[in-house]
N, C-alpha and C positions, 0 to 999 in steps of 0.2 A: 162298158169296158172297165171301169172303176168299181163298178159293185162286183163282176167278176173276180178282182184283183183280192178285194176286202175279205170276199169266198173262202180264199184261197190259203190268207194268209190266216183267218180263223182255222182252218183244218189244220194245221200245221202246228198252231200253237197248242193244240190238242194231245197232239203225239206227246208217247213216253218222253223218245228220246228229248225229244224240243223242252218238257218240263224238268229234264234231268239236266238241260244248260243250264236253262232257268235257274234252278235249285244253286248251282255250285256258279254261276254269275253275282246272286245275289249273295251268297256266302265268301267269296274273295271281295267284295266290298264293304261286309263289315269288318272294321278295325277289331282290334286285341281278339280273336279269337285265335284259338287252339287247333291245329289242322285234325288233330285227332276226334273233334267234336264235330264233325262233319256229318251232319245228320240225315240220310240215305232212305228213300222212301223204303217204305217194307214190301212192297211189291217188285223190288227193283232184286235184280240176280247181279251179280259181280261176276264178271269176265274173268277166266282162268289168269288171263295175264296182267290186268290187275291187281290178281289175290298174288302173284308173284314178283309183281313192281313194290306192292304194299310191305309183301318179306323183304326183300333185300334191302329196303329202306329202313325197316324198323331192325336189321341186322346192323346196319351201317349205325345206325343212333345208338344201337349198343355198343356196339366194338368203340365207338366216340366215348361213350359214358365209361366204359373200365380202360380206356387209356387216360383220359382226363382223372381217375381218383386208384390210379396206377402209380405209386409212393414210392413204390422197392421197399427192397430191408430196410427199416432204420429202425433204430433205439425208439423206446417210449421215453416221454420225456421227465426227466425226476425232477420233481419239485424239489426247492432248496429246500435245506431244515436249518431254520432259525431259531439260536437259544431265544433270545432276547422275547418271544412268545411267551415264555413257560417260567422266564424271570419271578413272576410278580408270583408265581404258586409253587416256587422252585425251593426252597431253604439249602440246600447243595449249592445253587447256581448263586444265589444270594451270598454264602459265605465267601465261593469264589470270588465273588467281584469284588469283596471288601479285602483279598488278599492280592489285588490288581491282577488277576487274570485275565486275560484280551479271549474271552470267549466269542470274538466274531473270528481270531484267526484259527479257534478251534473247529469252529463250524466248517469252515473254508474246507478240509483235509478229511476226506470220503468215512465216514463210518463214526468219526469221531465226536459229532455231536449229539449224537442217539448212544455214544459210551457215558458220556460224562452223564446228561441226563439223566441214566437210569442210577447213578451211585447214589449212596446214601453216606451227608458227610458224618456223623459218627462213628457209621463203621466199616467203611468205606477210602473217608479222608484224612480223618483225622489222627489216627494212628501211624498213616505216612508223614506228617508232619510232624508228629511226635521223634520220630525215628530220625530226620532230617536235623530237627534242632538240637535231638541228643548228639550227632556228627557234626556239628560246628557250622550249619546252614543258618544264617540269618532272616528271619521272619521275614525280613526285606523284599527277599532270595524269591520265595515262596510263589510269588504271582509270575517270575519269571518263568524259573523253572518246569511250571506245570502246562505255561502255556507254550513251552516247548516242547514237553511229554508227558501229554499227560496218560498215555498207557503205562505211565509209573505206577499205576495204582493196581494195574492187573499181576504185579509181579507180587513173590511171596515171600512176607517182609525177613523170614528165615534166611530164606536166598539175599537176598540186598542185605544182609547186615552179615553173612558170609564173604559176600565181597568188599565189603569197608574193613574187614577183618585180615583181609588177605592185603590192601592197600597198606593198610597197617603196619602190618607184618614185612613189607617192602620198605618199611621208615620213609612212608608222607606222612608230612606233619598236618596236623589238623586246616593249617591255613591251607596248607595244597588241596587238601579233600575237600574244602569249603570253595575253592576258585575251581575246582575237576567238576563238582558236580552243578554249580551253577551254569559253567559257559560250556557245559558238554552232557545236561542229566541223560542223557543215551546211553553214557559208559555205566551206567549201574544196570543198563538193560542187557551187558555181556558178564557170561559167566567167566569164572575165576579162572577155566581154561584156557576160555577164548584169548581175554585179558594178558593172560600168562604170556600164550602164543607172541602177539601182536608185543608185547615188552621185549621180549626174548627178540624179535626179527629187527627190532631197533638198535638194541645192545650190540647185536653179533656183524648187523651190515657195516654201522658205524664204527663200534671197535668202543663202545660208551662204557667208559664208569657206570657206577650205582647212582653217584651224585650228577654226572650230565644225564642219565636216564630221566632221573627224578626232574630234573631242570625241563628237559625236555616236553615232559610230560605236564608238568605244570603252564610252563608257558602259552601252550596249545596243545589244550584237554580234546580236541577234535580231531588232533592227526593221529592220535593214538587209534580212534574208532571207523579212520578214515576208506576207503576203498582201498583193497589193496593193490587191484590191478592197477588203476591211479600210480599209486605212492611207487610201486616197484619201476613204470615209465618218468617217472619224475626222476627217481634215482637214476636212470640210465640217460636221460638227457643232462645232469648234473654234470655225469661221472664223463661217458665217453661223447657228447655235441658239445660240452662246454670245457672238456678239459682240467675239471678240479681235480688233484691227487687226493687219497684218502686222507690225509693227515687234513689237509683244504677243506675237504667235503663234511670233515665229521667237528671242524668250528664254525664252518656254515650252519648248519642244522639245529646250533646246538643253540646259536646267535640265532639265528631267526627260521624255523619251523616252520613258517606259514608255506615260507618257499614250494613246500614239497608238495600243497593245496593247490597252489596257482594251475594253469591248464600247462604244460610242457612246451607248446609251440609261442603260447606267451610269453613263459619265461627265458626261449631261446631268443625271439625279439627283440625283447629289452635286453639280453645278454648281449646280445649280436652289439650294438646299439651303443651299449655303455662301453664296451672292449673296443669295438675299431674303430666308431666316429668320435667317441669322446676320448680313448687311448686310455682309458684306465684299467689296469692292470690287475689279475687274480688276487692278487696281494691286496691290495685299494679295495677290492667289492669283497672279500673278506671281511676288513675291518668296517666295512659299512652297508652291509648285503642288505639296508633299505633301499638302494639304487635298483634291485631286481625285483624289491616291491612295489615300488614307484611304477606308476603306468610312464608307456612310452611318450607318447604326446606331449606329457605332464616336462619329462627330462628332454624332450627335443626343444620345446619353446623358451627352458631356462639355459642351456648349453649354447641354441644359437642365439637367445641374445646377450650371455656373455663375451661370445665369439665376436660380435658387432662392436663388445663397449673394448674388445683387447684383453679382457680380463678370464677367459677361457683360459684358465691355468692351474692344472689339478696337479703339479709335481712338485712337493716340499722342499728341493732341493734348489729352485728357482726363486724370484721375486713375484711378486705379486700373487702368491700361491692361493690358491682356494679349497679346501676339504670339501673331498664329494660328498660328505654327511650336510654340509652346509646346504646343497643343491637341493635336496627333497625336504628340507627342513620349513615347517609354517606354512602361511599363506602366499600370495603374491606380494604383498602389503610389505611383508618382513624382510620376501627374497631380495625385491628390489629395491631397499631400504639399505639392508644391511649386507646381502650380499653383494648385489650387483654395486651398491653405492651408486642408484640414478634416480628417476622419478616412477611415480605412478602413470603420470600423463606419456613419457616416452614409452615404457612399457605394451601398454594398451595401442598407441599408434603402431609399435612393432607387430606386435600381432595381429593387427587392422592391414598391413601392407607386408606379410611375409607370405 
């Protein structure tokens, strides 16, 4: 009965298929292998539906593989360009630095560090700086200036010393054209038209003299060059949300210019602000339109801790009067020193528990 048995199960292991367990039993026991190395005797035929389990699997492994390194559109991605590499074999980049140019905030601003690069300062730079200190720019001037614009150099010095000509011709004095082109070198990058334009829509909204033009223009070389859609919404929040008359509107402007920069819904905020909760009057922010330069915040924590000491009293006509100019004036140190007349320590706990 037992050597029967022995028979039996020797015939057996003989067969194909029984070697073809064999084969793929001992092949799922060994570790780290690769299913696709699955090594198939050469006499062995592969069943129709096998070769078609085999497709749909190595279809599915694909469709896995181009969804997995499936990116979408995107940008390649651009290396930064650093002067500071090319410094040391640079003699352009070299003279810049000794003229205090911030050529990292050049680099910053797309296109521009591969302009400066390529100049040559002899014939290139140097002839701009010539032309600058013949126009009353102080060397000082020089590293600011450029690191503010330095597409200065692309312009054609013909052109730029037509437009200092035409400034001129407008009677700015040398100091104006030395402060217009330091804290604004952009305005030499419009033409004498443009220029023209942009005076002319100042004079004519305002109703300006030659001399509050000039005042104007000097005080803030930036609003002249400024947006126009900006400046024209600025003026309409001035004129009809805040209620200035022309006569009001055109010594505002003329006092402080910056106004017309601010964004319109900030400067309706702090108007809001100054006019109904502190009571101060058209007249009042006239004479001291830093109230609508002063951030809100800043006037709400000096106003109410006036209001706490009693001393919230902005009417001349009364005791204990306070000049709204006093209010934005200095530090906290000064406000509540000389304004408020209190301490540093009360101050600080008011703001700690308001």
């Amino acid at each position: 009965m037992l050597c029967s048995w022995v028979r039996n199960i020797s015939k057996i292991q003989k067969t194909t298929k029984c070697y073809q367990i064999g084969e793929q039993l001992r092949y799922l026991r060994t570790p780290n292998r690769v299913h696709s190395e699955v090594i198939v005797p050469a006499a062995e035929k592969i069943t129709r539906h096998e070769k078609s389990t085999e497709n749909r699997l190595t279809e599915q492994n694909q469709n896995q593989r181009d969804v997995a390194f499936d990116f979408g559109s995107r940008e390649a991605h651009v290396p930064t360009f650093n002067l500071a590499a090319h410094v040391n074999n640079s003699n352009t980049l070299q003279q810049l630095l000794s003229l205090g140019v911030d050529l990292h905030s050049i680099e910053r601003r797309k296109g521009l560090g591969q302009f400066v690069l390529r100049l040559d300062f002899e014939q290139n730079v140097k002839p701009y700086l010539t032309f600058l200190a013949d126009n009353g720019v102080s060397p000082d001037d020089f590293g600011q200036m450029i690191t503010k614009n330095p597409l200065l150099f692309k312009e054609d010095l013909d052109d730029l010393q037509t437009r200092v000509t035409y400034l001129k011709s407008k009677r700015f004095s040398n100091e104006a054209l030395q402060r217009i082109f330091t804290k604004n070198p952009y305005w030499l990058m419009f033409s004498t038209r443009r220029v023209d334009r942009r005076l002319g829509y100042f004079q004519k909204e305002f109703h300006l003299s030659g001399h509050d033009l000039r005042l104007l223009a000097t005080k803030e070389p930036r609003l002249i060059t400024y947006k126009m859609e900006h400046l024209r919404k600025s003026v309409f929040t001035l004129r009809e949300e805040m209620g200035f008359s022309a006569k009001e509107l055109q010594s505002l402007i003329v006092r402080k210019p910056r106004l017309m920069m601010i964004p319109p819904d900030e400067l309706v905020e702090r108007f809001s602000y100054v006019h109904n909760d502190m009571g101060i009057s058209h007249a009042q922010i006239i004479q001291c339109p830093e109230l609508l330069a002063s951030r809100e915040f800043r006037l709400r924590e000096r106003h109410e801790f006036l209001k706490l000491l009693g001393r919230a009293q902005y009417d001349c006509q009364k005791d204990l009067y306070i000049s709204p100019s006093e209010i934005v004036q200095g530090n906290n140190f000064y406000f509540v020193r000389n304004v408020a007349k209190s301490d540093l320590q009360t101050f600080d706990l008011f703001l700690k528990t308001r």
